[in-house]
N, C-alpha and C positions, 0 to 999 in steps of 0.2 A: 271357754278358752279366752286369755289375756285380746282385747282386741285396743286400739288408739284409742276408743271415746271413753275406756276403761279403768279405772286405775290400779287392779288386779295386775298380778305381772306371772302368775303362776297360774293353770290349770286349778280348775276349784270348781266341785258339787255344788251345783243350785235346788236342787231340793228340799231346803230345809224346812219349806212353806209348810210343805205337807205335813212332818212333824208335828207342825205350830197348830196345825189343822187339826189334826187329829186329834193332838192332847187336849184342844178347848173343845172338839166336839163329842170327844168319849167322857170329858167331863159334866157337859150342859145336858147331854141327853141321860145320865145318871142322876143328876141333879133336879132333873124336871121330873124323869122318871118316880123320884122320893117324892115331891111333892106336886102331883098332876095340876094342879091350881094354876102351873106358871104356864101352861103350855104354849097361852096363847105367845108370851116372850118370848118362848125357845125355837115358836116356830120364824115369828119376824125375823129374829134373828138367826137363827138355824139360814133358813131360805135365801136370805140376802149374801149373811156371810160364803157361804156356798155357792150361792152364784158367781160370787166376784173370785172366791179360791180356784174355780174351773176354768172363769176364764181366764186368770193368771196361769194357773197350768197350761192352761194349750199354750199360749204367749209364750213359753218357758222353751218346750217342744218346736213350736210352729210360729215364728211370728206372726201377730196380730196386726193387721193394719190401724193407726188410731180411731179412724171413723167408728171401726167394728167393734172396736173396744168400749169407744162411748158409749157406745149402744147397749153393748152390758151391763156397764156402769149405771146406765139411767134406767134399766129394766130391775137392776139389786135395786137403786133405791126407790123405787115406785114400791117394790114389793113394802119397802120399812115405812112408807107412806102409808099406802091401804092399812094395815096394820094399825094406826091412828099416829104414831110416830113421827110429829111435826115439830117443828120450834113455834113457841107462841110472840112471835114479835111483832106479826101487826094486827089490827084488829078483823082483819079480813080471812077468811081460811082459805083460800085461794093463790093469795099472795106468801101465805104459812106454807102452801106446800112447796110454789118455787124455790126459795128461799130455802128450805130443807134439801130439794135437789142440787141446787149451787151447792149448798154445803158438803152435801154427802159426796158427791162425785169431785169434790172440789180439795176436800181432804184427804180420802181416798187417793188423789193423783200426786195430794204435795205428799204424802209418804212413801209414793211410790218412787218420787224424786228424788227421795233424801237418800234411799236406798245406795249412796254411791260409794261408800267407803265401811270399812270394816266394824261392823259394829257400833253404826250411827243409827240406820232405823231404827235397829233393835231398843237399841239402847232409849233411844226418844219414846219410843212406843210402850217402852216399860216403863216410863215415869208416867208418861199421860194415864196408863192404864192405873197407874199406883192411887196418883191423886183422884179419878174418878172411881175409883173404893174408896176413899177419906170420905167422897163427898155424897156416896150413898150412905157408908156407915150413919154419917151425919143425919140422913133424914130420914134412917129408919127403914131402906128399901134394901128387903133382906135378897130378894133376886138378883136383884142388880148388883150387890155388894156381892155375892160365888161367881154370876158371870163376870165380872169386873177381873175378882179373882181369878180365876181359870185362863183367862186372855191372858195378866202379867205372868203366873206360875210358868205356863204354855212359851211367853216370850224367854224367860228367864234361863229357861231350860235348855233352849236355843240359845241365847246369848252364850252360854259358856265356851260352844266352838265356834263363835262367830265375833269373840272380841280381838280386836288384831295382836296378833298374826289370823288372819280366818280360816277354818280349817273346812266351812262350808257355808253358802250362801243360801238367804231365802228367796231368791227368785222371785217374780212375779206372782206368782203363787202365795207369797208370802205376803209380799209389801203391800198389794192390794188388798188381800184380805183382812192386813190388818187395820191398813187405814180405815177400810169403810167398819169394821166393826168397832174398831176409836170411836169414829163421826156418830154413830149408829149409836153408841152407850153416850156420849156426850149428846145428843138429841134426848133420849131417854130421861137426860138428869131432870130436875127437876127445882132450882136454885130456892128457896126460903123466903129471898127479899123478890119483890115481884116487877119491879121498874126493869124498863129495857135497858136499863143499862148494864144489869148483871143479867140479864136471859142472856144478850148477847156478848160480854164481856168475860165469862168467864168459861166458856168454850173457846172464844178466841183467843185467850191466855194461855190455856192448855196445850193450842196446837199456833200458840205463835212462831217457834224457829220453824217449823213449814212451814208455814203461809211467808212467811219473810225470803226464806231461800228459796221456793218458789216463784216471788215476785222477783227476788235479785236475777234467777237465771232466765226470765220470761224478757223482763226488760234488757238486760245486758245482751242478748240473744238476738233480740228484734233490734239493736241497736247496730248489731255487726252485720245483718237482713240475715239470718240463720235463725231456722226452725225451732222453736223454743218444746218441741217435743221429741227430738232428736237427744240421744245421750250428749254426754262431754264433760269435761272431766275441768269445768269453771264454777263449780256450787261453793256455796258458803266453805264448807270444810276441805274443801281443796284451797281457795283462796287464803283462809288461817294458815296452811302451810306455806304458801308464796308469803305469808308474811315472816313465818319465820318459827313457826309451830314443828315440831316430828307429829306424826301419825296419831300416835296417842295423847298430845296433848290435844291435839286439833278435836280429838272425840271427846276428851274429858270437858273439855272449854265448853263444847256446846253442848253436853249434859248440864254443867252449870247452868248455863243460858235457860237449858228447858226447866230447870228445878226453879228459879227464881221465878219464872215464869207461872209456875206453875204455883207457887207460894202467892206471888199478887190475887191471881185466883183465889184464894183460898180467904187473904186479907181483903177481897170486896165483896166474898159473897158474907163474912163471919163478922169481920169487924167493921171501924167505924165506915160510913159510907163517905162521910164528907173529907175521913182523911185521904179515902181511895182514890175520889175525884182528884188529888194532889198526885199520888204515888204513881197510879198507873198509868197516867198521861206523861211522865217523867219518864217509864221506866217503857214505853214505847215511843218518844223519842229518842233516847239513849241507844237502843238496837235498833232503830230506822237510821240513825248517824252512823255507826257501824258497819250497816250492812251498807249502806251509801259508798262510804270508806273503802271496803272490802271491792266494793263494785269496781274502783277505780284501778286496782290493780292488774297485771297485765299477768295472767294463766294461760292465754292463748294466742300461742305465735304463727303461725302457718295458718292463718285464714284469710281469703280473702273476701274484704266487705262488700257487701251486693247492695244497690239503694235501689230499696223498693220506696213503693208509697207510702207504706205503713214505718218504713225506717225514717223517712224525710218526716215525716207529721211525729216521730217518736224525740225524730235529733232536735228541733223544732221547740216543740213544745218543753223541754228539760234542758236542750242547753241557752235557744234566745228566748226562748217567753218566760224562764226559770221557775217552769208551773211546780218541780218538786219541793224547789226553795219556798215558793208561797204556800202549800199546803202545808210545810211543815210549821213556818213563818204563826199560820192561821193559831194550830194547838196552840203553840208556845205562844200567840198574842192572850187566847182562853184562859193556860194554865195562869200564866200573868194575872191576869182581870181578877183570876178566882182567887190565889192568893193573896190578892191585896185585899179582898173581900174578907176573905179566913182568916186573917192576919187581924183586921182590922177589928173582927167583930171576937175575938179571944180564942181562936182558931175550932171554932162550932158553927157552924150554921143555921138558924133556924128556919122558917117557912118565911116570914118576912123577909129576911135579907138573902136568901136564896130565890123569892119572886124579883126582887129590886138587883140582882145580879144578869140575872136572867134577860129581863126586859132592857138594860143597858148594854148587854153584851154588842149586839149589833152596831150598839155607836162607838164602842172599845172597837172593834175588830176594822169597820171602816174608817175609823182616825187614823191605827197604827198603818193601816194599808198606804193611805194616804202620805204620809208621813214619811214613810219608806220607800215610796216611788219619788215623792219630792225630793227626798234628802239624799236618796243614792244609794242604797242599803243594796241592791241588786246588782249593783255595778262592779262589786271586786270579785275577787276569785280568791274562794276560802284557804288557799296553799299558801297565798301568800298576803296575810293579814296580818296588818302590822299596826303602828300607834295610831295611824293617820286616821285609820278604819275602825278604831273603838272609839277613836274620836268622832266618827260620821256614826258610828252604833248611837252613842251618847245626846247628839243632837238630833237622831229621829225618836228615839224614848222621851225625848223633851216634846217635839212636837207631835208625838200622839196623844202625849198626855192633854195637853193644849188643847187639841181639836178634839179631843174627848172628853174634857173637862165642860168647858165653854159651853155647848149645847145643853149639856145634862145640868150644871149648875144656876143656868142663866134663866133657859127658855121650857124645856123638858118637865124636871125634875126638882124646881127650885127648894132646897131644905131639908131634903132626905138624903143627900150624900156628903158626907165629910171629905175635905180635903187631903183627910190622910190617905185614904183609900186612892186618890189617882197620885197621889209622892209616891206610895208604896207600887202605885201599879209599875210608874215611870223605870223607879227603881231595880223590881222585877224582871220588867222589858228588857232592860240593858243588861240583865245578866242568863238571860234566856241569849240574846241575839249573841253576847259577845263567845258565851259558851260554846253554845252548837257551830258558831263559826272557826272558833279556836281550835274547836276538835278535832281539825285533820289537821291542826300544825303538832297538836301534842302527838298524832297516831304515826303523821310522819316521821317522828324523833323516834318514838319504839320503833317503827319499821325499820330504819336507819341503824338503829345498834344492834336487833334483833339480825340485819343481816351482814354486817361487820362481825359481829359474833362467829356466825358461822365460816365464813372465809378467813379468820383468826389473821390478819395483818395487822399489829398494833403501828402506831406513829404518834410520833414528838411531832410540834409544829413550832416553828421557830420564830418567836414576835407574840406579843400578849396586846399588840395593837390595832387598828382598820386594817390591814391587810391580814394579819392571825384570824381576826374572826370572818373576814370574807371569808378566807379559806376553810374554816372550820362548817362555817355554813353551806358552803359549796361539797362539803365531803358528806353532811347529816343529811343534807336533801339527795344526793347520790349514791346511796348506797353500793350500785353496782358495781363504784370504783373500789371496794374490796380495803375500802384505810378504816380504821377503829383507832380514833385520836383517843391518845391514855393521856396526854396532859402539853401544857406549853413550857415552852425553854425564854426567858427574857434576861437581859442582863439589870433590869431596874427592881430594886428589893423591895420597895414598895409594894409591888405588883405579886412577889411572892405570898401563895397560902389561896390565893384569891380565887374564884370562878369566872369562867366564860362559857355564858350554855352550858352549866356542868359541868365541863373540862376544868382541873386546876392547873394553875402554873406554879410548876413543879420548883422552879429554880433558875441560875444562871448558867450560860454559857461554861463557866470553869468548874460548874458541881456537873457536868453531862459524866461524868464517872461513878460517879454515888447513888444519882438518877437511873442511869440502868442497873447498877446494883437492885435497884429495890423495883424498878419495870420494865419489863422488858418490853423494847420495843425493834420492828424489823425494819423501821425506817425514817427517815427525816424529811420534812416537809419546809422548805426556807420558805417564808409567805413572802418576800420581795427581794429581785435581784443586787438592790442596794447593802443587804446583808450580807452578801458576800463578799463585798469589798472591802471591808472591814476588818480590822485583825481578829478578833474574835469573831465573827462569823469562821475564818478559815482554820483557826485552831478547831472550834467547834465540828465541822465538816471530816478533818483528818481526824480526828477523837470518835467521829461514827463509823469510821470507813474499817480503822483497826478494830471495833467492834463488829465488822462482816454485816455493816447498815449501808441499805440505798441511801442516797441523797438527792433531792428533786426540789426545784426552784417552782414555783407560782408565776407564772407573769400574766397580771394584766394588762392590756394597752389596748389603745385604738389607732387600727394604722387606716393610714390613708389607703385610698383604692386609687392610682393613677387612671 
């Protein structure tokens, strides 16, 4: 039944789990049965999967308390431990099996999360499942490539009444199931290149949009002091639609998301390594800005904030210590450093200039640090960055470079570093910092038309001058006021053809006949009351009025307060 933390609005079957169940487990145990060799796979998996499918089911039936649910959750993945079923990340097997349980129970919950709209788990669940078939094909693990298979055929079968309009949901039952058997085949894999940076990199590609919408609605959650295990209806793909998405595009976006995703994957464990170290640190900033983005937007109105400890130490630490800003800061100082390295040496790397990268990093990372605290780099607020601020960008990429350079040239390093390699880093820097900072001015401008769009109010704005573009900028950053400027009205013909923010100016005052001939607009914007004193401002005004257009004035002022 449709409830508030839901976004269902009709009565709808949760049972679909079981379906999904059935079909992967009348296929594995046919499967094992032909070939008894795998048994011991069928039962790892058999066993776990099933544990987590029953306890979804009762969930489904009987709410679950979370505690009790954990509890299941770490007794499924214990089971796919004993089993031998580890991630080999550190050299200890102890620390291999934690590590394994964070992941299993940890995946397992972000798809249980994702579960909130029609045809998104599924959907996600069918790619991950796709690409870890490619990535057994690839190494010859003919089990793992039918189970792999059975899981997506199983999903796929179920997708068909569950893409929206949903005609049925997988339930708990489901979503659990199938995450932990995702996490469960992706421990299983087995990557080619042996460096930790693809053991662990290309699992975490595959189930990046969970882990990402997972962290969005943990932190935004603890932010408002509300239970980040409680439903509600503020996840990544509700938020696409507060920007300006319908239903199905908001599912298709993040199937995109998962596919590209799931491609880097594919391009660190297959191709070059040294170019991955580039792409995939780009292409998980790119969706960490985004999902930051997204964070910002307001899905939830009727709540009130409670400050706990954990909200004060959260508000804290993200909005005055600006710890998000610096860990992102850190990559983009990395991706920098390495670049200028890659760049420099014919964009390959060899084992020399990857140890000489390596060993300097530490004095890149505390220069730029440096650098950015003296210079100010922390001090604005990315909505509203403007020339002043890629100017303060510009002079802390100079002084990183400086307090970077200096030690490793001088004292360090003397002779093994070219100077093009910290121009290029400098250069880099500045367009890392200016980027990721710019990106909520550019998200804001789509947010901004994307929801003028839907409230369909076009407007003239009258003045191609300082008070036109106030105005114009006052209406891109407010969407809510429901105006979608189609262009400006000036009487100076210079000024015609031209842009402002996109906007053209369209014409003068004595074409406003011809102008709406070819756009329609439902209303008029005068940017200052001085325009309408004017003979042509007042022809202009009676020329919108018999067109059946509003007419509204701008004023700015500062009055006095007696």
């Amino acid at each position: 039944m449709p409830r508030a933390d839901r976004w269902h609005r009709q009565p709808t079957p949760t049972l679909g789990g079981v379906g999904m169940y059935l079909a992967f487990l009348i296929t594995v145990l046919v499967i094992t049965q032909i070939q008894s060799e795998w048994a011991d796979l069928r039962w790892s998996l058999i066993l776990g999967a099933s544990l987590m499918f029953l306890l979804g089911l009762v969930d489904d039936f009987k709410r679950i308390s979370p505690p009790t649910k954990l509890v299941g959750q770490i007794l499924a993945a214990a089971i796919v431990i004993f089993f031998g079923r580890v991630i080999d990340f550190f050299p200890w097997g102890f620390a291999n099996s934690v590590l394994t349980f964070f992941w299993l129970v940890g995946i397992t919950n972000a798809i249980n999360l994702l579960d909130n709209m029609d045809g998104l788990a599924g959907g996600i669940a069918l790619i991950a499942a796709s690409f870890l078939s490619y990535f057994f094909i690839n190494v010859g693990n003919d089990p793992l490539i039918l189970i792999a298979l059975a899981l997506a055929g199983s999903i796929l079968g179920f997708l068909v009444f569950n893409f929206p309009p949903a005609r049925i949901f997988m339930g708990d039952s489901g979503s659990l199931f199938l995450g932990f058997t995702l996490a469960a085949l992706a421990v299983a894999h087995r990557p080619r290149a042996s460096d930790v940076f693809t053991v662990m990199g290309v699992p975490v590609l595959l189930f990046l949009l969970p882990i990402l919408d997972t962290s969005l609605v943990t932190i935004t959650r603890i932010l408002r002091g509300q239970s980040p295990a409680q439903g509600g209806t503020d996840h990544t793909s509700h938020r696409l639609i507060a920007f300006g998405l319908n239903e199905r595009q908001a599912v298709l976006a993040l199937y995109a998301i998962a596919i590209v995703s799931g491609i880097a994957g594919v391009v660190l464990e297959a191709l070059d390594y040294d170019l991955s170290l580039v792409l995939i640190p780009i292409l998980l900033i790119a969706l960490s800005l985004l999902t930051a983005y997204l964070g910002r937007l307001k899905v939830v109105s009727a709540y009130a904030p409670v400050q706990t400890n954990i909200t004060r130490l959260v508000v804290d630490l993200t909005y005055k210590r600006r710890i998000f800003e610096m860990v992102l800061d850190f990559f983009q100082i990395g991706v920098s450093y390495y670049l200028a390295f890659w760049t420099r040496f014919g964009f390959q790397m060899d084992e020399a200039s990857m140890g000489l990268f390596l060993a300097s990093l530490p004095v890149a990372l505390a220069g730029a640090f440096i650098s950015f605290f003296g210079l100010g780099v922390y001090r604005g607020l990315w909505r509203y960055v403007g020339v002043e601020d890629l100017a303060r960008y510009a002079r802390a990429s100079v002084g990183a470079v400086i307090i970077t350079a200096v030690p490793l040239l001088v004292f360090f390093a003397p002779g093994q570093f070219s100077p093009v390699i910290f121009f290029l880093f400098g250069i880099f820097l500045f367009l890392m910092l200016a980027a990721s900072r710019l990106s909520f001015r550019v998200l804001d401008r789509i947010y901004g038309q994307q929801q003028a769009r839907q409230k369909m109010m076009n407007i003239l704005i009258y003045d191609a001058e300082d008070a036109g573009e106030i105005a114009l900028r006052w209406i891109l950053r407010n969407p809510d006021l429901g105006y979608s400027p189609v262009g400006f009205l000036d009487d100076d013909p210079y000024k015609w053809g031209r842009r402002i923010h996109g906007v053209n100016v369209l014409g003068g005052c004595d074409q406003i006949e011809n102008i709406l001939a070819h756009h329609h607009a439902d209303g008029l914007i005068v940017a200052s009351p001085l325009l309408i004193e004017n003979g042509s401002g007042q022809k202009l005004i009676q020329a919108c009025r018999s067109q059946g257009m509003w007419v509204r004035v701008l004023r700015l002022d500062f009055e006095l307060i007696p």
